[in-house]
Structures are given as structure tokens and as C-alpha cells.
C-alpha positions in Angstrom: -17.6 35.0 -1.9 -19.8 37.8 -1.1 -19.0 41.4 -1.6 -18.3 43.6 1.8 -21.7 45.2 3.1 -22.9 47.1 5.8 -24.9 47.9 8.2 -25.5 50.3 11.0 -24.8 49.6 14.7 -26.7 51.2 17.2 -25.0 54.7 17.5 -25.6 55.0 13.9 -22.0 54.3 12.5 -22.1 52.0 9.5 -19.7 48.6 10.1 -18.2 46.6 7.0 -18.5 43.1 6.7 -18.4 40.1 4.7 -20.3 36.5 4.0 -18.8 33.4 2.7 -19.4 29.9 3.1 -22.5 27.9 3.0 -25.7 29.3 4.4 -26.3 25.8 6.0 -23.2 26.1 8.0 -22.9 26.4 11.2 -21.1 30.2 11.9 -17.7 31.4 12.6 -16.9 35.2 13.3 -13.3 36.0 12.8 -12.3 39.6 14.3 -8.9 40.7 13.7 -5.9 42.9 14.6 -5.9 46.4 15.1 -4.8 48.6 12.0 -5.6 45.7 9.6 -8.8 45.1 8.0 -11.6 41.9 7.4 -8.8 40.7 4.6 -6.3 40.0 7.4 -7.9 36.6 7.2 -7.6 36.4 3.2 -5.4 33.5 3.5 -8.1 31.3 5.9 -11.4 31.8 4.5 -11.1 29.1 1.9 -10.3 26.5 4.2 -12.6 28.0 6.8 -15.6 28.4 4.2 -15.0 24.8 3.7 -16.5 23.8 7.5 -18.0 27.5 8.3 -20.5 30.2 7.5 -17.6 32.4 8.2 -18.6 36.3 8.9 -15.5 38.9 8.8 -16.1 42.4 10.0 -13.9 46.1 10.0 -14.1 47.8 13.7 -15.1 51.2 13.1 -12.5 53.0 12.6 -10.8 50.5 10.1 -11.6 49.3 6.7 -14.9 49.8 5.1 -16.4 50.8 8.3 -17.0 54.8 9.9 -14.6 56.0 11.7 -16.7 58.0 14.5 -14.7 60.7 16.1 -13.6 60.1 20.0 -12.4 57.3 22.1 -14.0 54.2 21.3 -14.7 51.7 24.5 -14.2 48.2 24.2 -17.9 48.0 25.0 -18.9 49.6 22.0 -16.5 47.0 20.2 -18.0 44.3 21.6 -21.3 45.8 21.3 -20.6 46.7 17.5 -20.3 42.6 17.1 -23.9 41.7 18.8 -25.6 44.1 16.8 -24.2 42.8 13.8 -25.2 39.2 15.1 -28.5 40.7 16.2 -28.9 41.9 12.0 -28.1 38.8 11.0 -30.7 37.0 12.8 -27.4 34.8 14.4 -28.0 33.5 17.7 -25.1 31.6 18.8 -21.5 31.4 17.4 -17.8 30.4 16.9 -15.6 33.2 17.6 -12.2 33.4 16.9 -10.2 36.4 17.8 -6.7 37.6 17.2 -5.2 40.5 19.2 -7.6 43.2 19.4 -10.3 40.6 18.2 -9.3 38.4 20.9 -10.0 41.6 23.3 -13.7 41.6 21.8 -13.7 37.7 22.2 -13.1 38.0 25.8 -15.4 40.9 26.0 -18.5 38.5 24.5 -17.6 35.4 26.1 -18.0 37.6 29.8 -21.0 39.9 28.1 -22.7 37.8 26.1 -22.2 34.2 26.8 -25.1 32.7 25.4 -24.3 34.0 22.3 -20.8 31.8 22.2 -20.6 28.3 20.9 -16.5 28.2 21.1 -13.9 30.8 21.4 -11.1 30.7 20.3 -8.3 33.7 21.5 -4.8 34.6 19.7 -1.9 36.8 20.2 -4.2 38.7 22.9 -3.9 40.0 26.2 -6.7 40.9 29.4 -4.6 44.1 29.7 -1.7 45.9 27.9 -0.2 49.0 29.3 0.8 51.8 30.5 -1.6 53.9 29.7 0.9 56.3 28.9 2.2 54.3 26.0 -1.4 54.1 24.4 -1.7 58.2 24.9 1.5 58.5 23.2 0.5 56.1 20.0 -3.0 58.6 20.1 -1.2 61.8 20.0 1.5 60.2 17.4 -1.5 59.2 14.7 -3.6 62.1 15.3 -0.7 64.8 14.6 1.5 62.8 11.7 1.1 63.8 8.2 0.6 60.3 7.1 1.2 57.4 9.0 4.2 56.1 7.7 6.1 55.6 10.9 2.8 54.1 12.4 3.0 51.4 9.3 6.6 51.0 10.0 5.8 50.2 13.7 3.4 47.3 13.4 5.0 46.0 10.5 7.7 45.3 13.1 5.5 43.9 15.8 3.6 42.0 13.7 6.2 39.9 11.7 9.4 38.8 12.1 13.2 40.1 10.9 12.7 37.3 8.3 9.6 38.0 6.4 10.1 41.9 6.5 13.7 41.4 5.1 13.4 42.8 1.1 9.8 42.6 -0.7 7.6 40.5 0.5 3.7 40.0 -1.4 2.2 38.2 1.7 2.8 41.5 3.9 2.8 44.2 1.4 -1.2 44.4 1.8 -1.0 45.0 5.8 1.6 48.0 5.5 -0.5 49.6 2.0 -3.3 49.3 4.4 -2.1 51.0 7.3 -1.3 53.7 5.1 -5.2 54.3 3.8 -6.4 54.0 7.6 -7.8 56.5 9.1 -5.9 58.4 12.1 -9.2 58.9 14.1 -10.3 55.7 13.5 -7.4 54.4 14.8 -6.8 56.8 18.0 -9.9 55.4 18.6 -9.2 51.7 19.0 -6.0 52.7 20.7 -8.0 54.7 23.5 -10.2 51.1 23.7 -7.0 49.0 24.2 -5.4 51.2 26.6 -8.9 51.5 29.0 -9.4 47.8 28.9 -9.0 45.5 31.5 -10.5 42.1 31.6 -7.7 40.3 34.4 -10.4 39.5 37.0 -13.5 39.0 34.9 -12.3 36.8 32.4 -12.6 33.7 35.0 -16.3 34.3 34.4 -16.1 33.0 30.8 -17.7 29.5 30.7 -17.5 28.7 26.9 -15.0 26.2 25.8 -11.8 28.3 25.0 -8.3 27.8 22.9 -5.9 29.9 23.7 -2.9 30.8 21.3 0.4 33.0 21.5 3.2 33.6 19.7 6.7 32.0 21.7 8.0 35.3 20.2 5.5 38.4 20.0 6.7 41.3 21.0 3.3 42.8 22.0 0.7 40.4 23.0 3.6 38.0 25.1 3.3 34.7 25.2 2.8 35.1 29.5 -0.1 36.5 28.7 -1.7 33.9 26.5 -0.7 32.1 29.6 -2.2 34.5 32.0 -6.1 34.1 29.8 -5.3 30.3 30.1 -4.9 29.9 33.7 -8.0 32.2 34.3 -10.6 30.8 31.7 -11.9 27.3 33.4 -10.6 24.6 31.4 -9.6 26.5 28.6 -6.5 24.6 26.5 -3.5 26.8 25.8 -0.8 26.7 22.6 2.1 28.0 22.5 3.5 28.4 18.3 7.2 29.6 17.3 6.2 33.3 15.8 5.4 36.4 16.5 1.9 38.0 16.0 -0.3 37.8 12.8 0.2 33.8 13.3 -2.4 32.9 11.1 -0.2 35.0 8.6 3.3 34.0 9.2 2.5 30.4 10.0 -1.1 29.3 8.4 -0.7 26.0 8.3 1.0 25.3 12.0 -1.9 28.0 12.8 -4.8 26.3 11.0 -4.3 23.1 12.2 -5.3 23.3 16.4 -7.9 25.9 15.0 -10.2 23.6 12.7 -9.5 20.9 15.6 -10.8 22.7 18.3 -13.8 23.9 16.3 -14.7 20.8 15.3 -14.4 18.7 18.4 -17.1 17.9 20.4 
């Protein structure tokens, strides 16, 4: 595995990411979740880096990367991922997406299609709202002392009764992590959740798409898994028992249809 580096996007903040898998390979981005960093994916890249060049990446705001001050667009987000690509020297690739990352997945495979081999979208949603929720979550982060209370929220939408019942070592990392972030950073993706709205555009994307949800998220609901699914031409839908970091609380049910789809022709 390599080490996290960086490098800087266009409006001159620096973004984390990470390399691993062979060079000969063809390449598979994986963006993730927001409030959780590149090693929300931990748990796949050994499987993945079997198959896969596979390139992980912090949005600004999260992680290793800057955390600019002011709204960040989901534009920029998107944007944030063709630059890297552009760095790289990557033409076209796999993308696969979960929540926030399945936001930016939409966003390149109606932006930037040429640049998509296969796209692969869980736990997301074209549009989440009100607005008035998101402004609420911004004021919240930006005014807490730490974000305790933030952690405690996510940690709840993210996993179920079950897993957060007592210690747990698989989810301990995503709430520790949380509690390192940075408030701005993440104000920032909020404001780029809350102004996004891909419902109509989204029938423009023409790369071969999976679509996944969580039978029992709380956040990204399964209807709208079904929503991206009836609006993407021919894209194939799946519906998994669980809630929303699938490819944490189920990673072999979630692995499965995701190396499938990848690897069919």
C-alpha cells in the first residue's frame, strides 16, 4: 500500500489520497461518505487491489485534505475528482460511490462522461432536504465546542441498534474520526448536499450503472436508490438488508454484486 499524498486542485486547496493495487490494473476510484475519511474503505481494498488500481481520496474538508473556508458546491467536489484524475494522467475510470461519493458519482457520470468506464452508486440520493435541515447541521458544527453530538448523530444513521450496542472495533474508527474533523470542513460539504439537485439530469447519464440502498437507511432511503434507478437508462438496482455504511456493516453481502458488476462485460 502506498502512503496518503497530495496534491493541489485547481483553487489551490491540497486533497489527500491514496494508491494501491497494481499499476497494470485497470482503475477504480472509491469516494466515500461524508464525515468519514479515504479509510472508510479499509475493509475493501485488499479484495479490490486484488482486480483494481484502486485510488481513495479525502473531500476537502475531511481527512488529510484542506478544509477551505465557505460553502463548498458539489461542482467543486466533482471537479476536486477530475483534477485529481487529470494529475494522475487517468483518463477513464470505475467509480464507485457511497453516499456523498455517490453524489460526486452522479455529478461525473452527467459532467464528465467520457471519463466513466462503470459507476457504481450506494446509499445515495439525487436530492436530500429541506434545506432548512442542512442549515441547521451548518449552524450546529460551526458553533459546538467539539463535535460530540455531531459523532453521536451519524454514528446513528450510519449503523444499526446492533453494531452500536457496547464496544465495537469495526466502528470505533468512524466516531474517533468525526471527532478530529474539522467543523468548517464539514459545514462545507453540508452546504454542497443541501444545494444539490441532480432529479432531472441524472437521466442524462449513459454509463453502465449499479445502484445500491440500504432496505433500512435512515438517510439515503431505499425509494431513492429506486428513484436513481428508474432515471439512469438501464441501470440495475439492489436492494441489501442494512442501513448505510453497507460496505461496513455487510462487506461480504456488499462486495459480492460490486466485483460482479465491475467485472462483467
Amino acid at each position: 500500500m502506498t502512503d496518503t499524498l497530495r496534491f493541489t486542485a485547481g483553487d489551490g486547496a491540497r486533497i489527500a489520497y491514496r494508491l494501491d493495487g497494481p499499476e497494470d490494473r485497470p482503475v477504480l476510484v472509491l469516494s466515500n461518505s461524508i464525515a468519514t475519511t479515504l479509510h472508510m474503505w479499509d475493509g475493501q481494498v485488499p479484495e479490490l487491489a486484488r482486480s483494481f488500481r484502486v485510488l481513495r481520496y479525502d473531500f476537502r474538508g475531511h481527512g488529510g485534505s484542506d478544509a477551505p473556508a465557505g460553502a463548498y458546491s458539489l461542482d467543486r467536489l466533482g471537479r476536486d475528482v477530475l483534477e485529481l484524475l487529470d494529475f494522475l494522467g487517468l483518463a477513464r475510470v470505475h467509480f464507485l460511490g457511497l453516499s456523498l461519493g455517490g453524489f460526486v458519482g452522479q455529478w461525473l457520470g452527467i459532467h464528465a462522461p467520457e471519463r466513466i468506464e462503470r459507476l457504481i452508486l450506494s446509499n445515495t440520493s439525487p436530492h436530500l432536504g429541506p434545506a432548512s435541515y442542512f442549515d441547521e447541521q451548518i449552524r450546529n458544527v460551526l458553533a459546538a465546542g467539539d463535535l460530540s453530538a455531531t459523532a453521536d448523530m451519524f454514528m446513528r444513521n450510519w449503523f444499526p441498534a446492533s453494531m452500536l450496542a457496547g464496544r465495537n472495533e469495526t466502528i470505533e474508527p468512524f466516531h474517533a474520526a468525526i471527532l478530529a474533523m474539522s467543523p468548517q470542513g464539514l459545514a462545507g460539504c453540508f452546504a454542497a448536499v443541501r444545494d444539490a439537485d441532480l432529479r432531472r439530469p441524472i437521466s442524462l447519464i449513459t454509463a453502465p450503472t449499479l445502484v445500491i440502498g440500504g432496505v433500512d437507511d435512515k438517510v439515503t432511503l431505499a425509494s431513492h436508490s429506486e428513484a436513481i434507478a428508474a432515471s439512469i437508462p438501464g441501470a440495475e438496482l439492489l436492494l441489501l438488508p442494512g442501513v448505510h455504511l453497507l460496505n461496513v456493516e455487510h462487506p461480504a453481502e456488499f462486495m459480492e454484486p460490486v466485483l460482479g458488476f465491475l467485472r462483467s462485460k
